[in-house]
C-alpha positions in Angstrom: 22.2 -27.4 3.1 23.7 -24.1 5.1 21.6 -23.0 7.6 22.6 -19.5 9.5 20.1 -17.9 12.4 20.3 -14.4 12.7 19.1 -12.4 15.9 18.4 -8.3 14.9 19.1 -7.3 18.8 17.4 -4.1 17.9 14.1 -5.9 17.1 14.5 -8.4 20.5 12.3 -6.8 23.4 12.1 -10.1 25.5 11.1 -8.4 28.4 7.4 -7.4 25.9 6.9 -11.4 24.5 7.8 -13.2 27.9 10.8 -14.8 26.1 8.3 -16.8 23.8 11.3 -18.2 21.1 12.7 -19.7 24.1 9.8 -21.6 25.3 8.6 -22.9 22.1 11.7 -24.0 20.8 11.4 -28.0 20.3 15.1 -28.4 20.8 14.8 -26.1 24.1 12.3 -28.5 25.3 14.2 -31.6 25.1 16.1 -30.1 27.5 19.1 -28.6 25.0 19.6 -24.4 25.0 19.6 -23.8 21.4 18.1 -20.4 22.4 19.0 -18.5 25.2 19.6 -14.7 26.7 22.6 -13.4 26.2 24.6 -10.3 28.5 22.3 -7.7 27.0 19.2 -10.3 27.6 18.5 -10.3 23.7 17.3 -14.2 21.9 21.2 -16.0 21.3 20.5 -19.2 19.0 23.2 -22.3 18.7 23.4 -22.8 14.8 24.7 -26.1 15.6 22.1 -27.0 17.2 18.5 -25.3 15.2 16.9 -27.9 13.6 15.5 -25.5 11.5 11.9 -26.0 11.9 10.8 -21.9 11.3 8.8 -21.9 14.8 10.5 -18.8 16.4 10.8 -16.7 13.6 7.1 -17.1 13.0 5.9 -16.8 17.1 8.5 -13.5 17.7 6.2 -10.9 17.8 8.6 -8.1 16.5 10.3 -10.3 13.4 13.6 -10.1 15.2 14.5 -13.9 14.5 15.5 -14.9 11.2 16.4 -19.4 10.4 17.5 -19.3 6.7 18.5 -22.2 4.4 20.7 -20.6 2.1 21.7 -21.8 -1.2 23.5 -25.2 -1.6 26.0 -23.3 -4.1 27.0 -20.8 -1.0 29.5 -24.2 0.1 32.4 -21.7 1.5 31.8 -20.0 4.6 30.9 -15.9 4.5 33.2 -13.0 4.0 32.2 -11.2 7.2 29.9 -12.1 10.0 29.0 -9.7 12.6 29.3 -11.5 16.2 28.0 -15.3 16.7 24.5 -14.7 15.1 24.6 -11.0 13.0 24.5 -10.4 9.9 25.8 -12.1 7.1 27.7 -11.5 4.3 28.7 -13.7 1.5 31.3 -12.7 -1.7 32.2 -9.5 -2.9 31.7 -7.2 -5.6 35.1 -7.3 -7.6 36.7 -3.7 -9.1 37.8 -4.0 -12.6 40.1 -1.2 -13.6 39.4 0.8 -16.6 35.6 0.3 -15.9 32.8 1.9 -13.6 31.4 -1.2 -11.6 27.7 -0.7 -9.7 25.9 -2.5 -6.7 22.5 -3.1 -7.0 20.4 -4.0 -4.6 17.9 -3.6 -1.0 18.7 -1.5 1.9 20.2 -3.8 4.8 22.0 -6.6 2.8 25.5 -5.8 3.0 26.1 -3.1 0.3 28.1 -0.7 2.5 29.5 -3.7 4.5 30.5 -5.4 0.9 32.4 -1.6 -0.3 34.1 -0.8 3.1 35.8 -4.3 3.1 37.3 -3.5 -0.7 37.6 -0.2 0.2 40.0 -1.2 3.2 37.6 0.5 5.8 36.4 -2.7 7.1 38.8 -5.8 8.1 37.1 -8.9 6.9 36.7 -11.9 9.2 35.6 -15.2 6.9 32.8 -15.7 9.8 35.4 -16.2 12.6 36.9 -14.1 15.0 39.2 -12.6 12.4 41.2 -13.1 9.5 44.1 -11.6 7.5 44.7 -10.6 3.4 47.2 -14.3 2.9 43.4 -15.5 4.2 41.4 -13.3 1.4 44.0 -14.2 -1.3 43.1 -18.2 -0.2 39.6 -17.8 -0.3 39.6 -16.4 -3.5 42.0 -18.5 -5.3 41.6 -18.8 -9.5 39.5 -15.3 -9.5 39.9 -11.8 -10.2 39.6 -11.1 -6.6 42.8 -12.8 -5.8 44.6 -10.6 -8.1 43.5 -7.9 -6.2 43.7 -9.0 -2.8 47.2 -9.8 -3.7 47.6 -6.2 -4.6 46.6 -4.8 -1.4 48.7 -6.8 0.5 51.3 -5.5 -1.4 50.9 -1.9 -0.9 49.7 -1.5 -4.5 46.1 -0.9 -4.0 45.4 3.0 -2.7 41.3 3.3 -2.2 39.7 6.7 -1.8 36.3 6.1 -0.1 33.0 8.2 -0.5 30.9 7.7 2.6 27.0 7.0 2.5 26.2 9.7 5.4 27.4 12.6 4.1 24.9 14.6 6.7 27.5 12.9 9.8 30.0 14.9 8.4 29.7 18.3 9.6 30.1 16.1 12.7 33.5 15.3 12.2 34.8 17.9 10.3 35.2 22.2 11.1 36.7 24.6 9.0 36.0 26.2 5.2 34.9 23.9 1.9 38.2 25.8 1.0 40.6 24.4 3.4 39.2 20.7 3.8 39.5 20.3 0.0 43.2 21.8 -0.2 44.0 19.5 2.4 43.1 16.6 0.9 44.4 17.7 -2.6 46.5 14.9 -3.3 46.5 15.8 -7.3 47.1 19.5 -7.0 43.6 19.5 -9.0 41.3 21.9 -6.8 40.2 24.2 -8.9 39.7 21.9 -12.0 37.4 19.8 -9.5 35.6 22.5 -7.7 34.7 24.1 -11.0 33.5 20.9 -12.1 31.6 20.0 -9.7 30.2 23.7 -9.7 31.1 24.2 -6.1 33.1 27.2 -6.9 30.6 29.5 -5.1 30.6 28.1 -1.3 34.5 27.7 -1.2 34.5 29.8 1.7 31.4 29.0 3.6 31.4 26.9 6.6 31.1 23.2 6.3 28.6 23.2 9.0 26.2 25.6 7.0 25.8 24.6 3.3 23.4 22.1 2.4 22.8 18.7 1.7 23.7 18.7 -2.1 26.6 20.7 -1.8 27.8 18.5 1.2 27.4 15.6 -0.8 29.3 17.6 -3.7 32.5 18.8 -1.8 32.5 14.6 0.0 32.6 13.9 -3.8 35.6 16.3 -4.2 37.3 14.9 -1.5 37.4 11.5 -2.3 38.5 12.4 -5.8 41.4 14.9 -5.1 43.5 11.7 -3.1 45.9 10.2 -5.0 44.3 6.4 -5.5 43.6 4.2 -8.1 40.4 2.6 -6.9 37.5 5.5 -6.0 34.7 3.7 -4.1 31.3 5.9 -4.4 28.6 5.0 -1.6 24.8 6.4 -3.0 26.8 9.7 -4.6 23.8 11.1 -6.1 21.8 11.7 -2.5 20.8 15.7 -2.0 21.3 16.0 -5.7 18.9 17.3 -8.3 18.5 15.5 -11.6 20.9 18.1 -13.5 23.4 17.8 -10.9 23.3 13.8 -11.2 24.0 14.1 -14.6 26.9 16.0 -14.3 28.4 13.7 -11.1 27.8 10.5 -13.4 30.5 12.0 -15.9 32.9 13.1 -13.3 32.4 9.5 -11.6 33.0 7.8 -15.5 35.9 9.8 -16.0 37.5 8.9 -13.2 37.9 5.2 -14.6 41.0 4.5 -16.6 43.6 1.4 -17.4 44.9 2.3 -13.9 42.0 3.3 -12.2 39.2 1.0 -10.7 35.7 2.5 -10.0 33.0 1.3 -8.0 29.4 3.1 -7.4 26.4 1.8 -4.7 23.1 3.9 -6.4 19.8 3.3 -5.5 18.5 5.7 -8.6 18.5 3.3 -11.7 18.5 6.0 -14.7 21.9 7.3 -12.7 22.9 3.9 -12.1 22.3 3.2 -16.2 23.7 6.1 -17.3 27.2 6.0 -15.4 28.2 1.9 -15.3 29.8 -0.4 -17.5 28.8 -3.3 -14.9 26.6 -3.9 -12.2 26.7 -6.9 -9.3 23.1 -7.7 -8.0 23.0 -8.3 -4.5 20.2 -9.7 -2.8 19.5 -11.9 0.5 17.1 -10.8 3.9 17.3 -7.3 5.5 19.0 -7.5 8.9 20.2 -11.4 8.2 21.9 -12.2 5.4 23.6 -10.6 1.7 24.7 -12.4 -1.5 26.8 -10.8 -4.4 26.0 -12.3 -7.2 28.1 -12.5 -10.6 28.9 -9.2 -12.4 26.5 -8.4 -15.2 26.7 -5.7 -18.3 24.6 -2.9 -16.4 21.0 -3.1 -18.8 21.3 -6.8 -18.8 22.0 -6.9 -15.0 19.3 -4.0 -14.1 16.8 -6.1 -16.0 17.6 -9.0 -14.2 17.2 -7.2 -11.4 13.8 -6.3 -11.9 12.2 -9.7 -13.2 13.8 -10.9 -9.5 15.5 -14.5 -11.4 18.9 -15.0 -11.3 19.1 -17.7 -14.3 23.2 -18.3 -14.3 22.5 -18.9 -10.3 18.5 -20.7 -10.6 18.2 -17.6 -8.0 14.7 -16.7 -7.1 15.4 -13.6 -5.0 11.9 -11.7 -5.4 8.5 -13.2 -5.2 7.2 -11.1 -8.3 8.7 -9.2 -11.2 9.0 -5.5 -11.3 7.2 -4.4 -14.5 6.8 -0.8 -16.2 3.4 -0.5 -18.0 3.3 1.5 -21.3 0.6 4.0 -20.7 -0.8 6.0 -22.7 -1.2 9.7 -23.1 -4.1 10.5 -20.9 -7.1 12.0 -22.2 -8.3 15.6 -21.0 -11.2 15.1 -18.9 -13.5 17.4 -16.7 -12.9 16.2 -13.1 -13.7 18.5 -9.9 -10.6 20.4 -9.3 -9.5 20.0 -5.8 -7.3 23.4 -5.7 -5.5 26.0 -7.8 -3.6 29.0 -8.1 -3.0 32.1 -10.2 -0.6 35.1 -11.1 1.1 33.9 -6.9 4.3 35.6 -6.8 6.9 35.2 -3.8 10.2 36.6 -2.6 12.6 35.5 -0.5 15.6 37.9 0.6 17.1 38.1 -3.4 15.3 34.6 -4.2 11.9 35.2 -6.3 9.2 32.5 -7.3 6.5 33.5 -9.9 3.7 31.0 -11.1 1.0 31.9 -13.7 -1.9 29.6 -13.7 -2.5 25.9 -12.8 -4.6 23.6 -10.9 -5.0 20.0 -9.9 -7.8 17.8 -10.1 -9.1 14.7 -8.3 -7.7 11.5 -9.0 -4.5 13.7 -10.0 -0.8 12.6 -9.3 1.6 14.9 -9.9 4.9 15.3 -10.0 7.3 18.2 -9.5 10.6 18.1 -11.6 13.3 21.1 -11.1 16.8 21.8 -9.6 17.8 22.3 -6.5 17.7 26.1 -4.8 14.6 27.1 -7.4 11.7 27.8 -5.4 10.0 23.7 -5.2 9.5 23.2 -1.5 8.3 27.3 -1.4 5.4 26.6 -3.6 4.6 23.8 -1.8 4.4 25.6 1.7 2.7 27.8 -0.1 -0.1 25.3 -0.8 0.3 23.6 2.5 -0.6 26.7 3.9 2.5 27.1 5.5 3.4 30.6 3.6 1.5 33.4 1.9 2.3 34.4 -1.1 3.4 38.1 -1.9 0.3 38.0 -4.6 -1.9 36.1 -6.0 -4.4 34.0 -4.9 -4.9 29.9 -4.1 -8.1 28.0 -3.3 -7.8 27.5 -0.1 -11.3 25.1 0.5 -8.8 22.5 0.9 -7.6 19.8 3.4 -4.2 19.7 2.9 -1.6 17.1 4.5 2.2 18.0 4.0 5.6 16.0 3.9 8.5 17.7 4.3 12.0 17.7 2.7 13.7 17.3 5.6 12.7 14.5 8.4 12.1 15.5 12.7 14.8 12.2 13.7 15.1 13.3 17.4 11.6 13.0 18.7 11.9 10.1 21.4 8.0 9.1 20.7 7.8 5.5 19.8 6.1 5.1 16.1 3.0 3.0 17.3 1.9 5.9 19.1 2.7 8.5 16.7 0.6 5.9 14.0 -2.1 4.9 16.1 -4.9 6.3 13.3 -3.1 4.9 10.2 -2.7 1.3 12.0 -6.6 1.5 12.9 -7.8 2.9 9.4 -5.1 1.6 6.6 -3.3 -1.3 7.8 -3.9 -2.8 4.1 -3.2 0.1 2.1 -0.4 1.6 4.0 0.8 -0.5 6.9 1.3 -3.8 5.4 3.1 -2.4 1.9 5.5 -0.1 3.4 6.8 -2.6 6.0 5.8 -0.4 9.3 4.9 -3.1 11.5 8.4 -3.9 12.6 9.4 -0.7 13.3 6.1 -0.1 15.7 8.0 0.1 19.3 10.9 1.9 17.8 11.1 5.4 19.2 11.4 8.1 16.1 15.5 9.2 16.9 16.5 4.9 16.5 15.0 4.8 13.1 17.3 4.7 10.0 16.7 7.4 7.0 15.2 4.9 4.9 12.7 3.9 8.0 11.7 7.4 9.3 10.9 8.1 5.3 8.3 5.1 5.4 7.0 6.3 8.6 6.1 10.0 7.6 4.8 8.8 4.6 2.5 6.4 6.3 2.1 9.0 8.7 1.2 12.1 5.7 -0.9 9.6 4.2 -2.5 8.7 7.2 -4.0 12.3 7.2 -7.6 13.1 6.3 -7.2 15.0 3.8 -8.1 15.7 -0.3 -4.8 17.1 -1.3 -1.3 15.5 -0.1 2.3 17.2 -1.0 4.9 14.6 -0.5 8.6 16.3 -0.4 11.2 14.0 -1.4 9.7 10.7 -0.5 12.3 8.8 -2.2 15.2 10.2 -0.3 17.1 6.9 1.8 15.0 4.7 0.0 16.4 1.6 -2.7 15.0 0.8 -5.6 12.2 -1.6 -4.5 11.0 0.6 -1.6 10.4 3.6 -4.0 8.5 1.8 -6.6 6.4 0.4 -3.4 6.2 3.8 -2.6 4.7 5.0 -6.1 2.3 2.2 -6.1 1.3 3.0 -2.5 0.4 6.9 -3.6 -0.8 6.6 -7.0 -3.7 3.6 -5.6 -4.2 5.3 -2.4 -5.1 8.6 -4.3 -7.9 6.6 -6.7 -9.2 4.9 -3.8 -9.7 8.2 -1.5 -10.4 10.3 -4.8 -8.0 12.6 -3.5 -4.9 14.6 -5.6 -1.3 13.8 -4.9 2.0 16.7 -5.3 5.1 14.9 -5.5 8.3 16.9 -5.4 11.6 14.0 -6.0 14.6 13.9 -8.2 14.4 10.2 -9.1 13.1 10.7 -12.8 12.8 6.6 -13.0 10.1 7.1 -9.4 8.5 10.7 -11.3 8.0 8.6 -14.4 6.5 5.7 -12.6 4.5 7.5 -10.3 3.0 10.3 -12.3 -0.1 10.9 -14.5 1.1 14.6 -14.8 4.0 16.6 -14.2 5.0 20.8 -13.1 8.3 21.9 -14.1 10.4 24.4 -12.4 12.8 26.8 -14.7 14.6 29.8 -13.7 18.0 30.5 -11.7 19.3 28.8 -8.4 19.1 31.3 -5.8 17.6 34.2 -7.7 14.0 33.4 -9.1 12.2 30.2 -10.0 9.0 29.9 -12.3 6.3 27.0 -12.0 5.0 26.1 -15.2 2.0 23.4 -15.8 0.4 20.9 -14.7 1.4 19.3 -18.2 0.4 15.9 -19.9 3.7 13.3 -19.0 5.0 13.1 -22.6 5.0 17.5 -22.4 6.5 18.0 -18.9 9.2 15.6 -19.5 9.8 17.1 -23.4 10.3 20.8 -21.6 12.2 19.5 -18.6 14.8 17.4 -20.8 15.4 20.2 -23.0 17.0 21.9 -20.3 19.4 18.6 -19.2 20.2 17.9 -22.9 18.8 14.0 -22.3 16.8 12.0 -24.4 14.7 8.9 -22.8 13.6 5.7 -24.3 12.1 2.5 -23.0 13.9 -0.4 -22.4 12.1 -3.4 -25.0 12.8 -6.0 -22.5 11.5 -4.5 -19.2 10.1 -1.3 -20.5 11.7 1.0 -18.2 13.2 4.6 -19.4 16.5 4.9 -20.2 18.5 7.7 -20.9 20.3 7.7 -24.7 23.7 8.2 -24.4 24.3 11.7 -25.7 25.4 11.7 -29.3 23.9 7.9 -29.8 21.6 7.6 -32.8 18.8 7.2 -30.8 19.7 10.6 -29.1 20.3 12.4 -32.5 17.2 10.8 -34.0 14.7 11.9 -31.1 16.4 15.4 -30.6 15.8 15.6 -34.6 12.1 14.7 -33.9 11.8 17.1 -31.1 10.7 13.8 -29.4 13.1 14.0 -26.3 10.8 11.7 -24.3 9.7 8.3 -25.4 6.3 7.5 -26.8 4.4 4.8 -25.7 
């Protein structure tokens, strides 16, 4: 059996446990140094020499020690290894031209590492201390990777690569939208691309001060104006509304042709769905170790995905299955209503935000669909508190706890401290679930997105409070951590008999989460109007009118699915005025 040891030197503090994986090692005690201190005094571990016994990564206090028995299939050595005992990363996703090819899986197990190396941004080392493409081409002998490793060393293989962090680019980068895109205009296709991609309108500001959804529009620009014929796509739909994910799916699809390769890391499923042909599951241990596993037609792969058994492989990768309840319509009942509001009008420079009537009740989660730039996050400052309205009037005998969209990251506070209540009160509920305890003597500005997220919504949560608005929570989160999430919120609100807002663009983590939903109409930028609370099957009817989507559920794993327009199912439901499945 292989057995790797993996050290997260983030997570090693050995100055806090008294170096306590060195002294109970058994093989340490005999005398051997299977674990020692390396230069930076962080836990090093001799593979060749763990017996494999599981002691350390139990006794290490902060969970930086991982011993894993991988596979007995896994018999070649890994694609890329970072230093003696980091991370590691076994196969690869494999681009197929003509098609649009998706990566499923957790944050931390190799997604971006797996892309970069295809992509040519990362130089692959088979686990030693470097290797070369004649290397590649060996490994991969008899397989459709060959073929294409045999094209890049040739010179025939041009990628174009879509970074994850589009917020570092600003960073990087000064001048006009205008100017970076006609620089990178490999296709002489700039303003075919920035009209469709509807970016037309901030050519000339400053890169530095647009926001995150165009940013993540113009990266998308860039990457498709060079001249390539494999387009790599790292989380593309991050920032975006649900009408602007739409629209980037078919840009990405249409990108794919008999020359073209495409390949997409998404951690929203619908999206993920709507724009693949295939999808590779990847799975392994955050921090330790990733596996790509064999491509799979993308609703056969996605379910697989979510029942957590690999059959092909006899892989077990997830203790329990994912599962979508049917649920039905609920039935209107009298509880207390926690807060409301009526005729509240707002305005903001040329931007106005008008909402009539509605009101939330205990037990109530609720979620907020709408596009970008139409008045969402206003209405919830407004009921935070945080902003008066022009007009009208909300309850305000409420306690009120507030998420926002957009995360403090430089605070040098460690999290224990700045979760000291929620470890004391809701270790069970909240701690445990969203996976804070190894984070706890991080300071604030070392966490990654998806980690800060879990922290301020432990931390929102955490509040006493009877109504809590939750901005975004599924931003920098994968697929498992927002349906954690939703199951998190949604119990946390019947046990505290409390109301819940939610505000996301996910409609797979709206639909899973939410007993009720508001929807946002209007113009981006000049007015918004709230409308609702609705009943699900309602909200969703009136808010996929507007994207021209039908839903259904999957029969197998009973998620939602959107119909691919012009489909029979999509005529038949639009025919129906049914745009939303029924349960």
């Amino acid at each position: 059996m292989t057995r790797i040891a993996v050290v997260e030197k983030d997570k090693c503090f050995h100055t806090k446990c008294a170096d306590l994986c060195i002294k109970v090692c058994p093989v340490n005690r005999t005398g051997k140094e299977c674990i020692v201190l390396d230069e930076e005094k962080k836990a090093k571990i001799d593979e060749s020499l763990c017996t494999g016994c599981g002691i350390c990564p139990k006794r290490c206090p902060f969970e930086a020690i991982h011993i894993i028995n991988l596979p007995e299939a896994l018999n070649k050595p890994p694609i890329h290894r970072y230093g003696g005992d980091g991370f590691v990363l076994y196969n690869l996703p494999i681009p197929i031209f003509g098609k649009v090819v998706g990566i499923l899986g957790r944050n931390g197990i190799g997604k971006s590492t797996a892309i970069k190396i295809l992509a040519g941004v990362l130089q692959p080392n088979l686990g030693k201390k470097e290797a070369g493409y004649d290397d590649l081409i060996a490994y991969f002998k008899g397989t459709e990777a060959q073929i294409f490793f045999e094209k890049v060393k040739k010179g025939e293989i041009k990628a174009s690569y879509k970074l994850q962090q589009v917020d570092q680019i600003p960073k990087q980068i000064k001048g006009k939208v205008r100017d970076l895109l006609k620089k990178v205009d490999e296709k002489n296709k700039f303003e075919e691309v920035a009209k469709e991609l509807e970016i037309e309108a901030i050519l000339d500001n400053d890169i530095k001060k647009i926001s995150g959804g165009e940013l993540q529009r113009v990266a998308i620009a860039a990457a498709s104006l060079k001249k390539a014929n494999f387009y790599v796509f790292d989380e593309p739909t991050s920032y975006l509304d649900a009408k602007q994910r739409i629209k980037v799916s078919k840009f990405i699809q249409n990108l794919a042709d008999e020359k073209t390769a495409v390949m997409v890391v998404e951690h929203d499923l619908i999206i993920l769905d709507y724009m693949t042909d295939l999808v590779h599951i990847m799975y392994g241990e955050e921090g330790a170790y990733g596996i790509v596993g064999l491509p799979k037609t993308t609703r056969v792969g996605i379910n697989i995905y979510l029942s957590g058994y690999m059959k092909e492989e006899n892989v077990r990768f997830r203790d329990k299955p994912i599962k979508f309840e049917t649920r039905p319509p609920e039935k209107a009942k009298e509880k207390p209503v926690i807060t409301g509001w009526k005729d509240i009008a707002k305005k903001l420079g040329k931007f106005s935000l008008d909402a009539k009537q509605g009101e939330l009740q205990k037990h109530d989660v609720t979620g907020i669909l709408g596009e970008n730039g139409i008045g969402k996050t206003t209405f919830v400052r407004m009921l935070a508190g945080e902003i008066k309205p022009d007009k009208g009037g909300i309850m305000q005998n409420v306690k009120v706890s507030y998420k926002p969209q957009y995360l403090e990251s430089g605070s040098t506070e460690i999290v224990a401290n700045v979760l000291k209540d929620a470890v004391m009160k809701y270790d069970i509920q909240l701690m445990r679930p969203l996976k804070i305890k190894q984070l706890m003597l991080k300071k604030l500005s070392e966490l990654s997105g998806g980690e800060l997220q879990r922290v301020s919504i432990a931390l929102c949560l955490s509040r006493d409070a009877n109504l809590y608005l939750l901005d975004e929570p599924s931003a920098y989160l994968d697929v498992e951590q927002r349906l954690t999430v939703s199951k998190v919120i949604r119990d946390f609100m019947d046990q505290k008999g409390a109301s819940a807002l939610i505000v996301d663009h996910d409609l797979l983590f709206v639909d899973y989460l939410s007993r009720k939903l508001v929807v946002f109409d209007g113009v981006p930028a000049e007015r918004g109007e709230v409308h609702g609370p609705f009943a699900m099957a309602e909200g969703m009817n009136m808010f996929l009118e507007d994207l021209q989507l039908t839903f259904r559920r999957d029969p197998e794993s009973k998620r939602p699915r959107a119909n691919k327009p012009g489909s029979q199912m999509d005529q038949m439901q639009k025919r129906e005025g049914n745009l939303y499945y029924t349960d």
